[in-house]
TIKOLKE-847819 format. One record per residue: residue in three letters; x, y, z of N, C-alpha, C in turn; residue number from 1. Coordinates in pm, 1 decimal. Example, Ala and Ser with C-alpha at 12.3 -4.5 7.8 and 13.67 -1.06 7.14 Angstrom:
TIKOLKE-847819
PT type     n_px     n_py     n_pz    ca_px    ca_py    ca_pz     c_px     c_py     c_pz seq
PT  ALA   1319.0   -569.0    780.0   1230.0   -450.0    780.0   1320.0   -330.0    780.0   1
PT  SER   1285.0   -225.0    708.0   1367.0   -106.0    714.0   1290.0      3.0    787.0   2
***
This chain:
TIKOLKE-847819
PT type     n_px     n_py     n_pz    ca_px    ca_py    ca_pz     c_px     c_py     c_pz seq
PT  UNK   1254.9   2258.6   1325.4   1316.8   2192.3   1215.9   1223.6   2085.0   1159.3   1
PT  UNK   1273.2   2006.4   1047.3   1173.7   1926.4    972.1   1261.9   1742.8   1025.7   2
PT  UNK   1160.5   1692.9   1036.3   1190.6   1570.4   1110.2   1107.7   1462.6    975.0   3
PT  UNK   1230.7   1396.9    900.0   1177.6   1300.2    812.5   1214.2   1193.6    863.4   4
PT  UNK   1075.2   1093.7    867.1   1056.1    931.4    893.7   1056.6    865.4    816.6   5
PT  UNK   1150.3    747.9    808.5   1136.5    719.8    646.1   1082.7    549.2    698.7   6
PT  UNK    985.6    484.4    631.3    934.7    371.9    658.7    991.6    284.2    556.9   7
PT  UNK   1062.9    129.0    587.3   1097.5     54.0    494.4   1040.8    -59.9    422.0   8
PT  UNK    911.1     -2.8    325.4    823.7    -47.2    264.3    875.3   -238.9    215.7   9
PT  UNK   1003.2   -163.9     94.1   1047.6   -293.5     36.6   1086.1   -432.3    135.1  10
PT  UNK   1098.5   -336.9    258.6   1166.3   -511.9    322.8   1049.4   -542.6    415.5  11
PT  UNK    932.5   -484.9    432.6    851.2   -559.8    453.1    804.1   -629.6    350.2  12
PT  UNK    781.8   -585.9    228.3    717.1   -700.1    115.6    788.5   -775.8    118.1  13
PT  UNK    952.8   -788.0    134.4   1055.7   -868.3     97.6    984.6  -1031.9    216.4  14
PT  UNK    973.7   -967.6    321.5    930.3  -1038.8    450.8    803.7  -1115.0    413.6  15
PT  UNK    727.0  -1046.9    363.1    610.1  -1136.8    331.2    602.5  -1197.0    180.0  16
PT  UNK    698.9  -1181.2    109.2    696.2  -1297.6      3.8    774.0  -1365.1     11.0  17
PT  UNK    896.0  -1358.8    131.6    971.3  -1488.6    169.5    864.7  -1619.1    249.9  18
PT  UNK    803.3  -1533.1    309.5    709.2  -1614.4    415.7    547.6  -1575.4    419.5  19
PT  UNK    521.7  -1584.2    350.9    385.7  -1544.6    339.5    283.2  -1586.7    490.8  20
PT  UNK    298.8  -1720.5    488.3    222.7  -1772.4    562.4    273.0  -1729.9    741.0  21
PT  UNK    367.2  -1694.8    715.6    377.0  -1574.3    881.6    314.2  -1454.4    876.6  22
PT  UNK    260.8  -1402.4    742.3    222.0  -1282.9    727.4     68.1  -1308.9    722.2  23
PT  UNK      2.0  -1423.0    695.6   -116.1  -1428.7    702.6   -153.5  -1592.7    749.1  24
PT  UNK   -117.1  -1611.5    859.4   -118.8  -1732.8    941.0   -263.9  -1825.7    939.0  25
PT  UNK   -384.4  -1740.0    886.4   -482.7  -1829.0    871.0   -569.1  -1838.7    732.8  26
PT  UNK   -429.2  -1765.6    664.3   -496.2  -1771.8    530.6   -431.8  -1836.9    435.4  27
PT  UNK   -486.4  -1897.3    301.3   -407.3  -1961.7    188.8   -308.4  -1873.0    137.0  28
PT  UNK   -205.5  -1778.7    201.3   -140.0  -1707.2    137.4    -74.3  -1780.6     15.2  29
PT  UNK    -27.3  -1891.5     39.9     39.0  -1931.4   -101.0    -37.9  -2017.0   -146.2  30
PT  UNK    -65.6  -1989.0   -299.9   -157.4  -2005.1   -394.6    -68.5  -2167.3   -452.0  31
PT  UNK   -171.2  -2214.9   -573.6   -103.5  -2310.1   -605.2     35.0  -2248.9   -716.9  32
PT  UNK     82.8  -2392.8   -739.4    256.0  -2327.3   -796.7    338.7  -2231.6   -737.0  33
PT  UNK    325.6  -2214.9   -633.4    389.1  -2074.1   -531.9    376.8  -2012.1   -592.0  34
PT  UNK    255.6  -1906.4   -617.9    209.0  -1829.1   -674.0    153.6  -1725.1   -551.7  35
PT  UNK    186.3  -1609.8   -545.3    156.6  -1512.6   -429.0     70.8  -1384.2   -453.4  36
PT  UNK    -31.1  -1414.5   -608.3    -78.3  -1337.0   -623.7   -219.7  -1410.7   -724.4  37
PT  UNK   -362.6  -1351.5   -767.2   -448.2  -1421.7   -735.0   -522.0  -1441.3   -908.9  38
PT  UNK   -442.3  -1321.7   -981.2   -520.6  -1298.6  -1107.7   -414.5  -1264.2  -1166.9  39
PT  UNK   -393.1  -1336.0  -1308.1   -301.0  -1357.0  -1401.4   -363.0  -1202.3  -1503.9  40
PT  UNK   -305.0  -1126.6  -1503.2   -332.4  -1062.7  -1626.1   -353.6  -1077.1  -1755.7  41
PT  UNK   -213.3  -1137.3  -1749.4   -137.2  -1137.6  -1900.6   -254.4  -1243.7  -2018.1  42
PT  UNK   -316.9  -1336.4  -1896.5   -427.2  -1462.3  -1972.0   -576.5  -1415.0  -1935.1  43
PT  UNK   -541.9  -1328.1  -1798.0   -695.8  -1325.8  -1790.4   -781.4  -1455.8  -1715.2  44
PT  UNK   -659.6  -1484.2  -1638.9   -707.2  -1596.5  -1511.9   -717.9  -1607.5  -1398.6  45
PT  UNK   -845.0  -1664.3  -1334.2   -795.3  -1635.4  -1212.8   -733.7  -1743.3  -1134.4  46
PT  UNK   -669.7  -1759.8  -1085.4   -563.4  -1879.7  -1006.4   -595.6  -1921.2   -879.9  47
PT  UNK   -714.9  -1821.1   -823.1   -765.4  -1856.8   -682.9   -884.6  -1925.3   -698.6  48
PT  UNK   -927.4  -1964.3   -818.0  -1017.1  -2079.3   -813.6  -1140.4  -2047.7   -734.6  49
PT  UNK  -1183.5  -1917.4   -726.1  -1307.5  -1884.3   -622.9  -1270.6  -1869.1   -456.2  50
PT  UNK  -1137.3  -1865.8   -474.5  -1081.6  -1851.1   -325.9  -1091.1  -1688.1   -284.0  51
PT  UNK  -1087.4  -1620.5   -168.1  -1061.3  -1550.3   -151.9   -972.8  -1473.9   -163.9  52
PT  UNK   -928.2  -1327.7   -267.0   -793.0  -1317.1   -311.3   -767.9  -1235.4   -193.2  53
PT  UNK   -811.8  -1198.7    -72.8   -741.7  -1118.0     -9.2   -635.0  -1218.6    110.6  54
PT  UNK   -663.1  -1376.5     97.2   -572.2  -1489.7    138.1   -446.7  -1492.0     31.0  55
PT  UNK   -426.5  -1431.5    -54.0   -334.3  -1376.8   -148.9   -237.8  -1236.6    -57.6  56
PT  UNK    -97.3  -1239.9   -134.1    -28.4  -1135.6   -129.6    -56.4  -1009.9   -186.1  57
PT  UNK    -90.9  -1044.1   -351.6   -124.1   -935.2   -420.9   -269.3   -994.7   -483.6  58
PT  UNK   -356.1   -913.6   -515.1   -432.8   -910.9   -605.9   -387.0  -1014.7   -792.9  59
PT  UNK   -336.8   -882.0   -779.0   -230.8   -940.7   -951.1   -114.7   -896.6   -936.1  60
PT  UNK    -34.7   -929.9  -1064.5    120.8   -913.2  -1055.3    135.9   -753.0  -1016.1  61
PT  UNK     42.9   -633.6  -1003.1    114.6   -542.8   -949.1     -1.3   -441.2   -848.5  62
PT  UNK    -52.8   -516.7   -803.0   -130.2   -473.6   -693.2   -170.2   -579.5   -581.8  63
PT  UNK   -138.0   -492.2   -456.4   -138.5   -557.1   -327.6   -299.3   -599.8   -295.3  64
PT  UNK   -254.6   -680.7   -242.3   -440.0   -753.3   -205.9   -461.2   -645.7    -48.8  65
PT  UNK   -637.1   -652.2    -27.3   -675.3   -575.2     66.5   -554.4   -585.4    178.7  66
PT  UNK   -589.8   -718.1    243.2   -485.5   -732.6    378.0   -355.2   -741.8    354.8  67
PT  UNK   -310.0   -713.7    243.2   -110.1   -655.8    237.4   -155.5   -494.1    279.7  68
PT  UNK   -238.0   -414.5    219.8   -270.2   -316.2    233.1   -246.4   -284.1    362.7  69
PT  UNK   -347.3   -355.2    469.8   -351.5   -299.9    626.5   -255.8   -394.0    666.0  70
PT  UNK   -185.5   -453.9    615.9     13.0   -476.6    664.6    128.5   -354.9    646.5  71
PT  UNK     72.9   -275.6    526.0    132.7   -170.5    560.6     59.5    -29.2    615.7  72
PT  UNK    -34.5    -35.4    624.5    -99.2     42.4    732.1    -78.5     15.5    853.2  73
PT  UNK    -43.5    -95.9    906.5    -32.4   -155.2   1067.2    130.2   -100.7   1058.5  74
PT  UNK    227.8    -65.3    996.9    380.9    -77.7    970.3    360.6    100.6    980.7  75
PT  UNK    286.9    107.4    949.9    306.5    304.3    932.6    258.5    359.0   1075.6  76
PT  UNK    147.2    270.2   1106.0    105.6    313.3   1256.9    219.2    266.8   1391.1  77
PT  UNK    273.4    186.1   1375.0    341.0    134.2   1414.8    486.6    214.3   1453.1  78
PT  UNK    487.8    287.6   1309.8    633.0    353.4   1329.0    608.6    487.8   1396.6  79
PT  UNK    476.9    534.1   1451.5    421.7    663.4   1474.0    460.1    760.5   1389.7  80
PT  UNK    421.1    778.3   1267.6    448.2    907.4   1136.2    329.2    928.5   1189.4  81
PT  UNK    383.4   1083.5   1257.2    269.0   1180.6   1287.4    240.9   1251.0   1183.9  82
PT  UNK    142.9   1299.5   1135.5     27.6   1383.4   1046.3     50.4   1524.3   1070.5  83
PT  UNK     46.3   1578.4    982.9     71.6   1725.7    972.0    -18.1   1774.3   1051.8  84
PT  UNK    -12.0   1906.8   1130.0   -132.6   1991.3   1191.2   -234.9   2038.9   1110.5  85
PT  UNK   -349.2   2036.7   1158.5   -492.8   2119.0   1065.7   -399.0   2237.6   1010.6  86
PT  UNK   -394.2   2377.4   1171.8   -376.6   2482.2   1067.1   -247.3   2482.9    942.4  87
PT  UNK    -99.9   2366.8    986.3    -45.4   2398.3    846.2    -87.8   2393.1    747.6  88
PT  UNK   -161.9   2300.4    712.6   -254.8   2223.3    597.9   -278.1   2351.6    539.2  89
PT  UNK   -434.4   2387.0    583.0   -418.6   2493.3    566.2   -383.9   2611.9    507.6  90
PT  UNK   -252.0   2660.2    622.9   -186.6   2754.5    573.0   -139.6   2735.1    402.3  91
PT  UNK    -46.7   2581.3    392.5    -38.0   2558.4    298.2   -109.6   2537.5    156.8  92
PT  UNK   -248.0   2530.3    158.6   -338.2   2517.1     85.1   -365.9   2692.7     -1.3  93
PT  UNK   -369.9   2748.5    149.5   -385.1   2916.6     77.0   -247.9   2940.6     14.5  94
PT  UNK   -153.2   2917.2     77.4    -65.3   2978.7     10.5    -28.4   2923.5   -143.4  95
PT  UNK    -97.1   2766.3   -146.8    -76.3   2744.6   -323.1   -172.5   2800.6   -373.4  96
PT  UNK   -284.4   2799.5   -330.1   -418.2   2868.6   -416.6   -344.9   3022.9   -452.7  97
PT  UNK   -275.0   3096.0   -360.2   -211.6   3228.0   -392.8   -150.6   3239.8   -508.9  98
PT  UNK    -51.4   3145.4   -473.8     57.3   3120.5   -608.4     18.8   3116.2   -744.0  99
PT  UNK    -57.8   2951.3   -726.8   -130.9   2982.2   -828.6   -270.0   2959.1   -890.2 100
PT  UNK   -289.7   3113.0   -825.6   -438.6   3198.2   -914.0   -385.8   3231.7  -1027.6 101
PT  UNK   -517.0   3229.6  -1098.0   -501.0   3290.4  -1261.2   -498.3   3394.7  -1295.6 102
PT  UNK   -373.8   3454.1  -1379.5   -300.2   3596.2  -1354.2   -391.9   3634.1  -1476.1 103
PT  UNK   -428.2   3793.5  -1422.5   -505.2   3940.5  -1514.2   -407.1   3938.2  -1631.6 104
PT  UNK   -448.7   3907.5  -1750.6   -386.7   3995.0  -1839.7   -445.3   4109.5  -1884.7 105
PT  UNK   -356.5   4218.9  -1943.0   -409.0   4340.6  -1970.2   -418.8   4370.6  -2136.6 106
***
């Protein structure tokens, strides 16, 4: 049978923008103005002042900085989501290439 793991992404972010600084204990996670992310788009600023943005939550308003990244990489390993087998892969790979090949017209 098929065994789905479902990992709960949102409430870890929820966890680390309540508390940042538990989530990155030796870093400036919170920026100035409680600001949890490092580059303003919308102006085209950066808010970390030459700081390191990966002491940031996100990068910018919609991308995670490196080390949120391997927070949820450490959360996926964590939950053991095992990886598909080589040969299904595989199998599955031929059988879309089968599907769809480009049909003879006559």
């Amino acid at each position: 049978g098929i065994e789905i793991m479902q990992l709960d992404i949102h409430s870890l972010f929820d966890d680390v923008l309540n508390d940042p600084l538990a989530a990155f204990p030796d870093a400036n996670a919170l920026l100035p103005f409680g600001l949890s992310f490092c580059f303003d788009q919308d102006n085209f600023v950066d808010l970390c002042n030459g700081a390191n943005p990966d002491d940031s939550v996100f990068f910018d308003l919609l991308h995670p900085s490196s080390r949120t990244h391997s927070l949820v990489a450490n959360a996926v390993l964590e939950a053991k989501v095992p990886e598909p087998g080589t040969l299904l892969l595989i199998m599955l790979g031929l059988m879309g290439k089968a599907y769809f090949r480009p049909r003879q017209t006559k």
